[in-house]
Structures are given as structure tokens and as C-alpha cells.
C-alpha positions as CSV (number, residue, x, y, z in Angstrom):
1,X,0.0,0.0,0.0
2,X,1.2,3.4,-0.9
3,X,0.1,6.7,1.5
4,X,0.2,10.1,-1.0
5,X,0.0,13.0,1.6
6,X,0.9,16.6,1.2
7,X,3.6,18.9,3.2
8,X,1.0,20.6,5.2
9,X,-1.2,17.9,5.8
10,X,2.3,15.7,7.6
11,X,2.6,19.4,9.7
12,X,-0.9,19.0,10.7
13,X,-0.5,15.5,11.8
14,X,2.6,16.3,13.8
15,X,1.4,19.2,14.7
16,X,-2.1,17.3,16.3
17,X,1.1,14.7,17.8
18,X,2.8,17.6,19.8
19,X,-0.6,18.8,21.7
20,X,-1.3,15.3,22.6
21,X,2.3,14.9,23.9
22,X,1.4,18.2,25.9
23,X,-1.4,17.3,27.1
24,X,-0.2,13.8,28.5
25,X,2.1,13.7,32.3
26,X,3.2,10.6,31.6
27,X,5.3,11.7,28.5
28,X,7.4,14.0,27.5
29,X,8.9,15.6,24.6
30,X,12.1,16.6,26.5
31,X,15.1,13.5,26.4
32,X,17.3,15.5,27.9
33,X,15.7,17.4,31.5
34,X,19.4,19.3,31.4
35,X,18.4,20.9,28.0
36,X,15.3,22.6,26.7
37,X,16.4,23.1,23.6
38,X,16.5,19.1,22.9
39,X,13.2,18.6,21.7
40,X,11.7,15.2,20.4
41,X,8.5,14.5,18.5
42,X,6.7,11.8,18.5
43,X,5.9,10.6,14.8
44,X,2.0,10.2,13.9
45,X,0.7,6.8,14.7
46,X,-1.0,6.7,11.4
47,X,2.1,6.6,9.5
48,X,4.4,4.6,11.4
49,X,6.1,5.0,14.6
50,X,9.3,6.8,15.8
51,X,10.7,10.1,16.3
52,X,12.0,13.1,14.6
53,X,14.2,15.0,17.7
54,X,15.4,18.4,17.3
55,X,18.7,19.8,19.3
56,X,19.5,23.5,18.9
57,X,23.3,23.8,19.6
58,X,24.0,27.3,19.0
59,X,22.6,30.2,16.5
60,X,22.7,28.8,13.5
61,X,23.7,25.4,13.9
62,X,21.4,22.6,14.6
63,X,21.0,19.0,14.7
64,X,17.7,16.8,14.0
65,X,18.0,12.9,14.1
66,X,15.4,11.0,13.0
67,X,14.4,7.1,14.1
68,X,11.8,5.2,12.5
69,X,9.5,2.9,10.7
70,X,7.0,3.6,8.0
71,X,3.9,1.6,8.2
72,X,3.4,1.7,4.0
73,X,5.4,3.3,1.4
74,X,4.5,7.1,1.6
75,X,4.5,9.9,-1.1
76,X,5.2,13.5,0.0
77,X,4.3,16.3,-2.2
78,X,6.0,19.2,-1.4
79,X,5.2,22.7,-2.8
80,X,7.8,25.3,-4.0
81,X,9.6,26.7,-1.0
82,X,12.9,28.1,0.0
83,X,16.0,26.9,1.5
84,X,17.4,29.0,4.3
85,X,20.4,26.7,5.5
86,X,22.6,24.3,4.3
87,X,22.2,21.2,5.5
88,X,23.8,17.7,5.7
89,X,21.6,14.6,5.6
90,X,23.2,11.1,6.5
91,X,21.0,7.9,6.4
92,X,22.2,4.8,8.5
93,X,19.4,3.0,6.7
94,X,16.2,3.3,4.8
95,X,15.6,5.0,1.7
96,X,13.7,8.5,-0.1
97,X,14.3,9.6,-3.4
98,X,12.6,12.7,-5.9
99,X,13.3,14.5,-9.2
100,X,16.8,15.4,-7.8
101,X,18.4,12.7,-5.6
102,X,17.9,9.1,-4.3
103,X,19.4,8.6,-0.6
104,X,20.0,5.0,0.9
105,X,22.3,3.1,3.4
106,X,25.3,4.7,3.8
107,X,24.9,7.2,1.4
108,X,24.4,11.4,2.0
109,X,23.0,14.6,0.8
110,X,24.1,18.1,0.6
111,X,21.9,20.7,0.2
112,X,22.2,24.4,-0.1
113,X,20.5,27.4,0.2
114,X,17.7,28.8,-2.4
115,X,14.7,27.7,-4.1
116,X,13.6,24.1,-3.4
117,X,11.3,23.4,-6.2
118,X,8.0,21.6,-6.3
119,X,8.8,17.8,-6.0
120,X,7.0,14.4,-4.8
121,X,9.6,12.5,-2.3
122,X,9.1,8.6,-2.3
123,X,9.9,7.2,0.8
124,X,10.4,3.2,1.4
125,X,8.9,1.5,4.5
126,X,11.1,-2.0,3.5
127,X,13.4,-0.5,5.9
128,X,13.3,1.5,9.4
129,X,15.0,5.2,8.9
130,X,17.8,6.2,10.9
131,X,18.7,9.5,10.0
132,X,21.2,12.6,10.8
133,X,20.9,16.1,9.3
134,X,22.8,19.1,10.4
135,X,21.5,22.5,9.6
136,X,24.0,25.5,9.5
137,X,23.5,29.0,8.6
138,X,25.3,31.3,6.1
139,X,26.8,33.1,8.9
140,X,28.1,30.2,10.8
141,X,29.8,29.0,7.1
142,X,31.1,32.6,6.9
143,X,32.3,32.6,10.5
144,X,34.8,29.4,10.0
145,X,35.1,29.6,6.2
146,X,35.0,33.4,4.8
147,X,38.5,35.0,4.1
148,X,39.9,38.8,4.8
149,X,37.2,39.8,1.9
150,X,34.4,38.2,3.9
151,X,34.4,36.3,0.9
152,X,33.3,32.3,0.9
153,X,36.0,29.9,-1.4
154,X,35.0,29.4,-5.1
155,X,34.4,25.4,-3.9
156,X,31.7,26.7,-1.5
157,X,30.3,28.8,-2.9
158,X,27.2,27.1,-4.7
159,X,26.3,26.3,-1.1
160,X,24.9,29.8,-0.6
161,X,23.8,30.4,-4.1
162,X,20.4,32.7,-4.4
163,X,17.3,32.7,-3.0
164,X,15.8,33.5,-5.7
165,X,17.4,29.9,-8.1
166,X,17.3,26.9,-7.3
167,X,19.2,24.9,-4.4
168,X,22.9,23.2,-5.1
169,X,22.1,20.0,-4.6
170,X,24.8,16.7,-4.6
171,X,24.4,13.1,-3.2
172,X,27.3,11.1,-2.1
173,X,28.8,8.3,-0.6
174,X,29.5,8.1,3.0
175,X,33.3,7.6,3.9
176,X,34.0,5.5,6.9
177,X,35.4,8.6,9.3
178,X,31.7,10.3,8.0
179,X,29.6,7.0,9.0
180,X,31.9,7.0,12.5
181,X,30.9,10.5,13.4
182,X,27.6,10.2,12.7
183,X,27.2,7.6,14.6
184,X,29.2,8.9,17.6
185,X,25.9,11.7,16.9
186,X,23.2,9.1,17.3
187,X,25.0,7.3,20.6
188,X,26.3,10.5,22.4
189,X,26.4,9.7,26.1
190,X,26.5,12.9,27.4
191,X,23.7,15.0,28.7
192,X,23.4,19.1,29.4
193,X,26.4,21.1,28.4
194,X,28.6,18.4,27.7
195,X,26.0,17.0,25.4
196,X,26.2,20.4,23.3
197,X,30.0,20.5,23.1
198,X,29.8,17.1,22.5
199,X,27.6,17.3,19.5
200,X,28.6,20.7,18.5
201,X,32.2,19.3,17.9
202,X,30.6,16.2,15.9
203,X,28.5,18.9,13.5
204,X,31.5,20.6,12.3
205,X,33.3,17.7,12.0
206,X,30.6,16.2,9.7
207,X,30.8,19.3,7.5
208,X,34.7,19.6,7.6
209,X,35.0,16.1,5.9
210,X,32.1,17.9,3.5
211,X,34.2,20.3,2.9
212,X,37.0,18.1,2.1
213,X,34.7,16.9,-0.8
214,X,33.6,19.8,-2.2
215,X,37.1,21.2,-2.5
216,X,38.1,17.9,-4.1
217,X,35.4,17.8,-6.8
218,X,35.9,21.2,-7.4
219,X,39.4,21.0,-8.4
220,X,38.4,18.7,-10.7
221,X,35.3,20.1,-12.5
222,X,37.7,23.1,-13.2
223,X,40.2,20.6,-15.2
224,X,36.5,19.2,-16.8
225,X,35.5,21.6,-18.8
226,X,36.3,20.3,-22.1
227,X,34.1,17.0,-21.1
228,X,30.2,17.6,-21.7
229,X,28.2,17.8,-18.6
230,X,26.3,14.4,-18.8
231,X,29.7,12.8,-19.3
232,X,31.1,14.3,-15.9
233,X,28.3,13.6,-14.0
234,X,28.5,9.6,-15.9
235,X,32.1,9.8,-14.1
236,X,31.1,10.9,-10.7
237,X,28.6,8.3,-10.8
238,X,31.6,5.7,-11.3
239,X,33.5,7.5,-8.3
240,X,30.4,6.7,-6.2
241,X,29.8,2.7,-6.9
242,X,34.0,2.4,-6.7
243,X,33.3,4.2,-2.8
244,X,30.5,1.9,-1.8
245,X,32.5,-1.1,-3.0
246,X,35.7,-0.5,-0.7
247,X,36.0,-4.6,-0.5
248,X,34.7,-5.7,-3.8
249,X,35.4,-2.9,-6.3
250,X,33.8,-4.0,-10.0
251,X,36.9,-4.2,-12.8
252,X,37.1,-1.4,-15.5
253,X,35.3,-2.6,-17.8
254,X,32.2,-3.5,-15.4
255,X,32.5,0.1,-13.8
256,X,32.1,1.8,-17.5
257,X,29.1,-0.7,-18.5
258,X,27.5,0.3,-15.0
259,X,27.6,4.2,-16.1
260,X,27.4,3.2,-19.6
261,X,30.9,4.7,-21.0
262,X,33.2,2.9,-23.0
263,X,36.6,1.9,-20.9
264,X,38.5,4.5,-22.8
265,X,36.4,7.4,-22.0
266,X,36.3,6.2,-18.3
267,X,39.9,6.1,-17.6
268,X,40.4,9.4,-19.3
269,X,37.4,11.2,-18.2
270,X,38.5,9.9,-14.4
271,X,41.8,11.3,-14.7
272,X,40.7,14.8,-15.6
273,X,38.0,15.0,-13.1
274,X,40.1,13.6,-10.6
275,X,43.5,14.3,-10.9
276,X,44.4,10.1,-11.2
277,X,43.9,7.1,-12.2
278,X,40.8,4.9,-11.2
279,X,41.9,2.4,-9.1
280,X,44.7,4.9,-8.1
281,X,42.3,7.4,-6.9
282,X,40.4,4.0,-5.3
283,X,43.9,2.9,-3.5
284,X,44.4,6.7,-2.2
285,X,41.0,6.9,-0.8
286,X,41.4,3.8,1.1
287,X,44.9,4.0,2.4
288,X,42.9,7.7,3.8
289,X,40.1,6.1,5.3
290,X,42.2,3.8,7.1
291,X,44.5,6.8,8.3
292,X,41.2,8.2,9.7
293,X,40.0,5.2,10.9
294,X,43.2,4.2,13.2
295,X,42.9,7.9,14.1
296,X,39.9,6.7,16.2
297,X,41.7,4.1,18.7
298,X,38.8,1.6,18.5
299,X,39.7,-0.3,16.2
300,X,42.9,-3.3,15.3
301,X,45.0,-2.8,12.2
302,X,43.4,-5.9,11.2
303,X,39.9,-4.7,11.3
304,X,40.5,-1.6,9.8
305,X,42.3,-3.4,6.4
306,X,39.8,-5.1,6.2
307,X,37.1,-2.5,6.7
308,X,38.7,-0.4,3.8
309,X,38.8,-3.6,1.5
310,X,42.8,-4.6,1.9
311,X,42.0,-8.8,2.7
312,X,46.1,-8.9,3.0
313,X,47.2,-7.1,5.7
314,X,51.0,-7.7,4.5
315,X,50.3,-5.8,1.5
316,X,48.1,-3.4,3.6
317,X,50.8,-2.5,5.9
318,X,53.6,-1.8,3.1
319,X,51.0,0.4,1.4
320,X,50.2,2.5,4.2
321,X,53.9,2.6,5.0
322,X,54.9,3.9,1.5
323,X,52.1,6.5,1.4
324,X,52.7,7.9,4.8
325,X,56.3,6.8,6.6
326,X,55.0,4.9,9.7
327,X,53.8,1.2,9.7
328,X,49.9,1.2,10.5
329,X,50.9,0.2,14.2
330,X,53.3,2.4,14.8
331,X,51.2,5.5,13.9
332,X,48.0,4.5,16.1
333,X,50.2,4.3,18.9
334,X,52.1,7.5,18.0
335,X,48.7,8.9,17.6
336,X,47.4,7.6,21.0
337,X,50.6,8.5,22.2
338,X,50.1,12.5,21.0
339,X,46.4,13.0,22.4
């Protein structure tokens, strides 16, 4: 069965969820009695069952995490509105996708500021949602990222765009550092003011790695320009399946089928956008997931190989020595050592 409902009429029911939640002593929409500006809501029965909670960290930045389970596949229509903040959506699981993007497992979407045009959202109920957005401001971005000129940097700059266009918009694949902070976000401990530095520090640290991206892929789109747009984005698309296949990458040849380029075209147009090689540009990533990853402490050289697709840790080891001077044990317990 498939629910169609529009924007408004999911407010309403929320909205009819809240006063009840009000109106009951025996619940409240409060997790965290320290903080008042942790707010949960209570998802409307007739749809499924879960929560939406709401944490305002500072002006400007917030955080809304979202745990739940559809009862039938629903259909959103949303009406033409704007965009007032740039936000950051990661899904741990479950599935939505309209005109513009399709967001799964693993997987993220940016989104910037202006005009968010009418669109119908498809959301799955085969799976519960487990969801992490960030929402920051134009001034927060400006405070951390703006230079003497108060100006942003060219790779951010479609983040702000106009009120009066239409919304940057760009899906992506999750690394493993990205999917390990948002899920230090989900299980934060803390409570009161350590809770909001906690979670504060967790925010930017999502967006940093963002920003990471962005600067990456605009590098490359500059050196792109003689490739036509439906080409590049054919090539991103590549970059994306070789990312969510850290431990079972498809060859060449499968990879071009799967965005439908010839071989050729791939491993030139990969190059240009990218600055390297395929599977080079696949070997860099990983050996930098794993820095990240034994960056973290929680986890054995063996497991973290592994987790970045390496199944000999021999080779693994000489890698990640050649790339960045230190065997993998030594620099987690230089690491460990420093902090």
C-alpha cells in the first residue's frame, strides 16, 4: 500500500502529535531534562512509529535525528519553498528519493540554500529510517570559512547560491570517518552542556569532511571543462559505486558498462576530473580512510584493512607505510601516544 500526503497535511498531523504529547504527564517531549532546547516529536501513529528530535546547539547550527519505521510506502508532495540553510543529511538506513536525488544506506546529501522546487519524495517503509541532518547557517559558514574579503571559497560557494534559483544539490557516498561520526551523533552519552559540546564538535566535524569533498570535486570540474556535462556527471557516478564497494570494487570494464561509458572514456574522463587514475584514486581513498580510521583508537589494524577492502594485511601494511612513513601500528600508537 502506498500513503500520498501533502507537506501541510504531515505538519498538521505532527502538529495534532505535539498537543497530545502536551497534554499527557506521563510523556514528554524533553530527552534531555538538562536541556530545553532538545526537543523530540513523537511521529504520527497513522504513518508509522518513531521520532523526529530536534537539538539546537548554538545560532545557526542545529541537529535533527530521525528514528523510524513507515507503516506503508509514503509519497510527500512538497510545494515550491525556500531553502534557508545548508544542511547535511546522513541515512544509516532506509531510503527517499525525488526528481533530484535518491538517498539510501550509507549514502548522503548536501543541500544548499535557495529555491527548493515543487517535487514528490518517495519514501520506502522496507526499511526502518535512521537519520542525521545538520542545519548551518550562512553566517556560521562565513564565520569558519569566509577569508579577509568576507568572501566564501569558489568550492563553496554554490552552497549559498540565491534565494531567488534553485538549491545546489549533490548526493554522495559516505566515507567510513563520515559514518563513524555520525554515529558517535546518534549514541552521544552525554547529557546538558557536555552533550552540546559534544555534539557541537561532531557537527563541524561532519561538514569539515564535506568540505573536504567539495574542494576535491571542485578541483576537478575546473580541469572538466572540455568533457560535456552528462559525461562528468556519468564519471562521478563511477566514483560513487567504486566508494560503496571499498572490499569488492567491480573491474574497469564492469564500472564503465554500469555508467554506460566505453573503458577508454572512463579512464580518461576519471583522470581529468580527478587528478588520477581509477583504481589509483580507489587505493588513495582507502589507504585515507584507514589513516582516519586508526585515528579513532577503537579499532585493530586488522579490522581496519579489512574495513577499507585490503584482505592482506601484509600488502596493507607496506602500502600504508609507503604512502605515509610509519607502519599502521606504529602511527595508532604515535597517535594515541600525541592526544
Amino acid at each position: 500500500m502506498t500513503i500520498t500526503i501533502s507537506q501541510q497535511a504531515l505538519n498538521d498531523l505532527f502538529q495534532e502529535t505535539v498537543e497530545r504529547y502536551l497534554r499527557s504527564a506521563s510523556l514528554t517531549q524533553h530527552p534531555d531534562p538538562d536541556d530545553p532546547l532538545d526537543v523530540m516529536y513523537k511521529y504520527p501513529q497513522p504513518l508509522g512509529q518513531g521520532y523526529w528530535r530536534e537539538i539546537k546547539l548554538r545560532q545557526g547550527l542545529e541537529l535533527t535525528i530521525g528514528d523510524l519505521q513507515l507503516r506503508d510506502r509514503m509519497v510527500t508532495k512538497h510545494p515550491e519553498q525556500e531553502r534557508q540553510d545548508i544542511q547535511y543529511h546522513f541515512h544509516f538506513s532506509g531510503r527517499h528519493e525525488d526528481r533530484r536525488a535518491s538517498i539510501g544506506s550509507g549514502e548522503y546529501g548536501l543541500f544548499g540554500i535557495g529555491i527548493d522546487p515543487h517535487r514528490t519524495c518517495d519514501c520506502s517503509d522496507r526499511q526502518p529510517y535512521l537519520e542525521a541532518i545538520v542545519h548551518i547557517k550562512p553566517e556560521v559558514l562565513y564565520s569558519f570559512a569566509s577569508n579577509q574579503a568576507g568572501e566564501l571559497p569558489p568550492a563553496l560557494q554554490p552552497w549559498i547560491g540565491q534565494l531567488d534559483r534553485e538549491h545546489y544539490c549533490r548526493r554522495g557516498n559516505a566515507s567510513l570517518a563520515m559514518q563513524r561520526v555520525a554515529r558517535q551523533i546518534v549514541q552521544c552519552p552525554y547529557q546538558g552542556i557536555a552533550k552540546r559540546l559534544y555534539l557541537e564538535s561532531k557537527a563541524l566535524e561532519l561538514m569539515a569532511m564535506v568540505v573536504v569533498e567539495e574542494i576535491e570535486i571542485w578541483k576537478g570540474s575546473g580541469e572538466s571543462y572540455s568533457l560535456k556535462p552528462d559525461v562528468v556527471e556519468r564519471i562521478h557516478h563511477a566514483r560513487e559505486i567504486l566508494l560503496r564497494k571499498l572490499d569488492n570494487p567491480p573491474s574497469l570494464i564492469d564500472l564503465a558498462q554500469q555508467v554506460g561509458l566505453n573503458s577508454r572514456a572512463l579512464k580518461e574522463g576519471f583522470r581529468t576530473c580527478f587528478g588520477k587514475p581509477t583504481f589509483a584514486y580507489l587505493h588513495h581513498y582507502r589507504l585515507e580512510q584507514a589513516r582516519q580510521l586508526l585515528e579513532t583508537k577503537e579499532m585493530k589494524v586488522a579490522e581496519v584493512a579489512a574495513a577499507v577492502g585490503f584482505n592482506n594485511q601484509s600488502y596493507f601494511a607496506e602500502a600504508f607505510r609507503k604512502k605515509f612513513g610509519f607502519n599502521p601500528k606504529t602511527y595508532q600508537m604515535q597517535r594515541k601516544k600525541f592526544f
